[in-house]
C-alpha positions in Angstrom: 10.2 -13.2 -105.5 12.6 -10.5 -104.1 12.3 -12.3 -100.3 13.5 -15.8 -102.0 16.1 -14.8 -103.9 17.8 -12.6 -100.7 17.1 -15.9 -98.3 18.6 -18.3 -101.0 21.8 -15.8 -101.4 22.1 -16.2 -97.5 21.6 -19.7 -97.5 24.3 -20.1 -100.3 26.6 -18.1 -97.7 26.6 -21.0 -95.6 29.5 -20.3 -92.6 30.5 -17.1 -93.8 27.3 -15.9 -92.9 27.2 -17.3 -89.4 31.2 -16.0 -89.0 29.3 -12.1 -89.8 26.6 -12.9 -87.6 29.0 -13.9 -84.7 31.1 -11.2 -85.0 28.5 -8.9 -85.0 27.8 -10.3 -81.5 31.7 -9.7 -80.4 31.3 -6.1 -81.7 28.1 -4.9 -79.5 29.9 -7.2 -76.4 33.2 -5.5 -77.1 31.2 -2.1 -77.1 29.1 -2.7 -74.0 32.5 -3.6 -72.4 34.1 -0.6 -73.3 31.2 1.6 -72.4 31.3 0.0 -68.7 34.9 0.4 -68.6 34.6 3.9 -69.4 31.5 4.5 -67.0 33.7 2.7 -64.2 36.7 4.9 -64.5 34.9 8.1 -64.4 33.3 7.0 -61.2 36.5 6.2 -59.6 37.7 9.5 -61.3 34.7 11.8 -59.7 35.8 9.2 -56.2 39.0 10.5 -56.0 38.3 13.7 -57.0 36.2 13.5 -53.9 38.5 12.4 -52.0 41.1 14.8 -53.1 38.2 17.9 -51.9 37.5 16.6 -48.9 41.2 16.5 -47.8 41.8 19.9 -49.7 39.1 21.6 -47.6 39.3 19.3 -44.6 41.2 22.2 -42.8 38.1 24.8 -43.5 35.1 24.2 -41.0 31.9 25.1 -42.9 28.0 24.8 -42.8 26.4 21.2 -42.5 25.9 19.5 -45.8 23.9 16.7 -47.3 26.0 13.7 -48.2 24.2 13.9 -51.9 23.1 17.6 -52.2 25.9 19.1 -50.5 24.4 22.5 -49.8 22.5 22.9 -52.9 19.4 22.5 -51.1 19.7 25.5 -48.7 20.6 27.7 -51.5 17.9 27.3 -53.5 15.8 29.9 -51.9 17.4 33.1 -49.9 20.8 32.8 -51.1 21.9 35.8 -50.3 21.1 35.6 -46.4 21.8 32.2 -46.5 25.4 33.1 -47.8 25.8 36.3 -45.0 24.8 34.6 -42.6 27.8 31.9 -43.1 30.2 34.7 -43.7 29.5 35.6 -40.2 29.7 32.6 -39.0 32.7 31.7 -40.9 34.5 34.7 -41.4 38.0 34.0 -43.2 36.5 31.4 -45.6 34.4 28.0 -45.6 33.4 25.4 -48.0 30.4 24.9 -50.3 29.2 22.0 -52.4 26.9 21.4 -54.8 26.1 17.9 -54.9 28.4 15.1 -53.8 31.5 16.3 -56.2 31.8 20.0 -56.6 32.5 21.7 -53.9 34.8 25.1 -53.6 36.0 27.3 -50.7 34.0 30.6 -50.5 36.2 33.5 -49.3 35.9 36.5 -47.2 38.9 37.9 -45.5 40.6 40.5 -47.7 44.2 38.4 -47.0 42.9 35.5 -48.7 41.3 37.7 -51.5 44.6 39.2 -52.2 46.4 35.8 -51.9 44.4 34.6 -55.0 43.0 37.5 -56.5 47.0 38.9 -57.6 47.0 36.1 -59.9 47.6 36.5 -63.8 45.3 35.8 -66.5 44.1 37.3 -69.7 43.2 40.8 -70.5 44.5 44.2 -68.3 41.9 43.0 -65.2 43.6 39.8 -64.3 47.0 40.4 -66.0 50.1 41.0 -63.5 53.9 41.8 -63.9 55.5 43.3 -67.2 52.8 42.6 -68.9 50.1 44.5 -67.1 52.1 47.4 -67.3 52.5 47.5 -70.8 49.5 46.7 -71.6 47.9 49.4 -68.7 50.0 51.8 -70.9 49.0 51.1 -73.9 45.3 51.8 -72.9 45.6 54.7 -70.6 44.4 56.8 -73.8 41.3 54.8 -74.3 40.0 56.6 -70.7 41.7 59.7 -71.1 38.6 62.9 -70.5 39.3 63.9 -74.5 38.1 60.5 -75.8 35.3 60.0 -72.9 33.4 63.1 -73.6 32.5 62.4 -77.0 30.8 58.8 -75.6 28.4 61.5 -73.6 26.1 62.0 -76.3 26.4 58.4 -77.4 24.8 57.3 -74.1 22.2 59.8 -73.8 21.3 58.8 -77.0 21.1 55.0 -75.8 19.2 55.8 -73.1 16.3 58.2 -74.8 15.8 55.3 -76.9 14.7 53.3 -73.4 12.7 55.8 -71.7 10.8 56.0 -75.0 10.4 52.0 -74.7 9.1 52.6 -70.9 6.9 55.8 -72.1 5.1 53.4 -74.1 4.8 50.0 -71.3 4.7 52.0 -67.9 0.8 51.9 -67.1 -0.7 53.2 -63.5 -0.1 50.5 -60.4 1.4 48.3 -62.2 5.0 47.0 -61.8 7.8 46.9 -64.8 10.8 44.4 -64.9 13.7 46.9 -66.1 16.5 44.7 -66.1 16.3 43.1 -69.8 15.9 46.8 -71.0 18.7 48.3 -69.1 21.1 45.9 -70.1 19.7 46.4 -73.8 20.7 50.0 -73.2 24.3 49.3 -71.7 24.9 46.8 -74.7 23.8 49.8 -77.3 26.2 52.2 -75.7 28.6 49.6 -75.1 28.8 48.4 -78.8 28.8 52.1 -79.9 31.9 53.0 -77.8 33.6 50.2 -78.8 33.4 49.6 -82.0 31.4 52.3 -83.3 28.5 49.7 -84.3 25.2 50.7 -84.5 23.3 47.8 -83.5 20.0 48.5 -82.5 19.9 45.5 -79.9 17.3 47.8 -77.9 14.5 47.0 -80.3 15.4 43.0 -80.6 13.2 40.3 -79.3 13.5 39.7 -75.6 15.9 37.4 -74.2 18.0 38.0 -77.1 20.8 40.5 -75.3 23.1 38.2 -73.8 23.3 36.0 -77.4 23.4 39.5 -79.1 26.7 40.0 -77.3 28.2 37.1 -77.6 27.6 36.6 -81.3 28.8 40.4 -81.9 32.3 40.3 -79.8 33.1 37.3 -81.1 32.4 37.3 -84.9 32.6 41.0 -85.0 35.3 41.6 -83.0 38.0 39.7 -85.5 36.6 40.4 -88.7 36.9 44.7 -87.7 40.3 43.6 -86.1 41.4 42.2 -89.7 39.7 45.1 -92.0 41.1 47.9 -89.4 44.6 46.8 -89.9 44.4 46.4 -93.4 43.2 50.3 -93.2 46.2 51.1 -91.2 48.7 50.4 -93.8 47.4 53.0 -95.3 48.7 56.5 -94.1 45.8 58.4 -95.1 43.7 56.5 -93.7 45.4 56.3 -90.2 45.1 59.7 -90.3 41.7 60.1 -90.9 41.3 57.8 -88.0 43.2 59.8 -85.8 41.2 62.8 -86.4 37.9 61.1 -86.3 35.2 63.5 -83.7 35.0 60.2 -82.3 37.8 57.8 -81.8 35.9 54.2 -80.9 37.8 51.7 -78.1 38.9 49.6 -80.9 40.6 52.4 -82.7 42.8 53.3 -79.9 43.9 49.5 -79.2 44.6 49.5 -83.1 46.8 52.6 -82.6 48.7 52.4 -79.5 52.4 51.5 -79.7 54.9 51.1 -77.1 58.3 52.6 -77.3 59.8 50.2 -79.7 57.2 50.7 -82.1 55.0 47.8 -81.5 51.3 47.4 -81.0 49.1 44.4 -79.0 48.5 41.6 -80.9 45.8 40.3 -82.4 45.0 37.8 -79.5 45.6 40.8 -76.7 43.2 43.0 -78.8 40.5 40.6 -78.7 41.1 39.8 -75.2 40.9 43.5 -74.3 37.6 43.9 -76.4 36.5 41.3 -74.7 37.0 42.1 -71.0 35.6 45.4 -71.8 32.4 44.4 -73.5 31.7 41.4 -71.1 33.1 43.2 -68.0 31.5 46.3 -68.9 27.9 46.0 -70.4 26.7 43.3 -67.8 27.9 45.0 -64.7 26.6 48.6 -65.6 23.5 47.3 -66.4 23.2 45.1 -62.9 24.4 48.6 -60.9 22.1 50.7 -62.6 19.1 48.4 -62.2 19.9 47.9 -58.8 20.3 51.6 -58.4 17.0 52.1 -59.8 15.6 49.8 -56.9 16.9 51.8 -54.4 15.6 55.0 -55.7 11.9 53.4 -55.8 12.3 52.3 -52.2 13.2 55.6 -51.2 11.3 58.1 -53.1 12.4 60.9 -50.8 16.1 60.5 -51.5 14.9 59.9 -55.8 13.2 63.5 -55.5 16.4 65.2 -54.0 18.3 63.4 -57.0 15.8 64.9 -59.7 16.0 68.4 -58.1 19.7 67.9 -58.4 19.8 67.1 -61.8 16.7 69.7 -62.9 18.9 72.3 -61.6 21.9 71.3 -63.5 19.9 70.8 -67.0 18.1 74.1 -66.7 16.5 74.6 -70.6 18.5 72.2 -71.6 17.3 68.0 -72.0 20.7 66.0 -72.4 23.7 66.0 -69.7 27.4 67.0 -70.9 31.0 65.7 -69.4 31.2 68.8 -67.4 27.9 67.9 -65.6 28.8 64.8 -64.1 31.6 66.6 -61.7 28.7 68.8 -60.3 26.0 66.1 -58.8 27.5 65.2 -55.1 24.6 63.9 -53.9 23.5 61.8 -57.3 27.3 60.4 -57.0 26.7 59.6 -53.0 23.1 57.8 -53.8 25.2 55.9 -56.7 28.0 54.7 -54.0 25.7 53.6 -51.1 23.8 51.3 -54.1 27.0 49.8 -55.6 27.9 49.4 -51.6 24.8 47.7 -51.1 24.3 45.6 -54.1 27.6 45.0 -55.9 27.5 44.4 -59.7 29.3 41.2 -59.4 29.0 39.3 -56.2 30.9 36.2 -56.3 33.9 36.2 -58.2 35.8 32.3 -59.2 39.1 31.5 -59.8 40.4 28.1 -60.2 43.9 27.9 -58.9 46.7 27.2 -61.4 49.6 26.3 -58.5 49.2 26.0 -54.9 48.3 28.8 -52.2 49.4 29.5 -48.8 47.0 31.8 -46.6 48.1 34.4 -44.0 47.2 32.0 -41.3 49.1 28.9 -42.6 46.2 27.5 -44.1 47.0 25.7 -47.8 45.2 25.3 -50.9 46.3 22.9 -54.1 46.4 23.5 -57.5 43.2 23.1 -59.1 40.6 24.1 -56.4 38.1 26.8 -57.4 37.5 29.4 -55.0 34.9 32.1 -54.9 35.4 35.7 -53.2 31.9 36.7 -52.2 31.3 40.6 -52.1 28.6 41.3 -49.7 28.6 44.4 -47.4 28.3 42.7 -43.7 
């Protein structure tokens, strides 16, 4: 049978079969040794990185913390006052840790905002020094009133396509969560003014906006980048790009030169696309729905803001550019939200070289720190 034949082929093996079978043996022991080796030495990595924390932020008096959770456990419910009411307590800056290993120094005190916060980094936000300029330059057109008038109409579009949404879901004492559909609106503009794509992310499955975003910049982004330049070289059709009704975000990074001639980069482009789609669709949609809030806690300031804008629109339904300098007190209600409820609240930075705080107070290379925006 099949069973004898294999057992007789072993048995004819004879030592070299017990040799396999041993070293078998020495390869799961040498792999169990090498997998407790390398447990070991990350725990005596995460020790000293402990270590290294504790004396990095020894200098920083902060809340009470659990030896495991840190302060995860406080934070779990009421951040927000919870974080408050330790920037009162601690007003420069103080330490927070999640868990036994993590732990960063939240700041406060505008000094110690600007002694990190001047730092480099990628795209025009958190570049600095020749750099920033050149690049600050090379955008200034992108935001110029001729180019941002013609995204008007783009928005208004954006946002009829959500009140129709709401038309259909709001229903008599009953509440609505807006937030997934705002930021489904601020994408659709977003992606519009940018790079001229016509997604129609506001009709996608729920959940699916911040994976609609990410997919878009970055596999969209290059491959318009590559077919855009290729266009370029072509004079005709640089000038039919220049006199486009509408000239998108992309096309205006594509165009710009500096004084020698020369344009961003392919790297700088995407950078820039990608501050301004990640730094621009998730915080408008955060300050509008927050703004939205406000107005349904305060209905009496929401009807002053519709009689505003009823008596700009007379006849007509959609707002132009030349509307938006002529609502004061819909630009006031707008300030006291963003005031109130900023669209990003904590911002981190991990340091790249050492700091040194207006009160003498250091920091080393490598700590994370977090400026919390809160109005006290």
């Amino acid at each position: 049978c099949a069973d004898g034949t294999v057992i007789s082929v072993l048995d004819s093996m004879g030592p070299s079969w017990a040799w396999l079978h041993v070293d078998i043996y020495w390869i799961f022991y040498l792999a169990a040794v090498f997998c407790l080796t390398y447990v070991l030495l990350k725990v005596i990595q995460l020790c000293r990185r402990r270590q290294q924390l504790l004396k990095a932020l020894d200098c920083f008096p902060g809340p009470p913390r659990h030896w495991l959770y840190g302060h995860a456990h406080e934070l779990q419910d009421q951040e927000l006052n919870k974080v408050i009411s330790w920037a009162e307590k601690y007003p420069c800056a103080h330490s927070v840790w999640f868990g036994g290993f993590l732990g960063f120094l939240n700041i406060y005190h505008p000094e110690y905002a600007k002694a990190v916060y001047s730092r480099g980094g990628n795209g025009l936000i958190v570049l600095h020094g020749p750099k920033w300029f050149q690049h600050r330059r090379l955008l200034t057109p992108a935001f110029h009133n001729d180019i941002l008038k013609s995204y008007v109409s783009l928005m208004a579009d954006s946002t009829k396509v959500m009140l129709d949404k709401w038309e259909k879901r709001i229903t008599k004492d009953k509440s609505l969560d807006i937030f997934e559909d705002v930021g489904l609106m601020a994408l659709d503009s977003m992606l519009k003014c940018t790079f001229s794509y016509q997604s129609n992310c506001q009709n996608s499955p729920p959940g699916c906006r911040f994976r609609n975003a990410c997919r878009i910049v970055h596999r969209h982004t290059e491959k318009v980048i590559k077919e855009r330049k290729e266009w370029l070289k072509d004079e005709r059709e640089l000038e039919k790009i220049q006199k486009k009704r509408r000239l998108d975000f992309l096309d205006i990074l594509l165009c710009a030169k500096d004084e020698n001639g020369d344009g961003l980069p392919d790297e700088d482009l995407r950078a820039e696309a990608d501050t301004f789609m990640f730094g621009g669709h998730d915080t408008t949609a955060t300050g509008i729905s927050w703004l939205l809030y406000c107005m349904a806690l305060h209905p009496e300031h929401q009807q002053r803001c519709r009689e505003e804008i009823k008596e700009i629109l007379g006849d007509r339904e959609t707002i132009q550019w030349n509307d938006l300098s002529n609502m004061p007190y819909i630009t006031m209600c707008i300030k006291e939200s963003l005031r109130l409820y900023p669209p990003v609240p904590q911002v981190y930075r991990q340091l790249n070289q050492p700091v040194t705080f207006f009160d003498g107070r250091t920091l080393p290379e490598g700590l994370i720190l977090s400026l919390f925006l809160c109005s006290l």
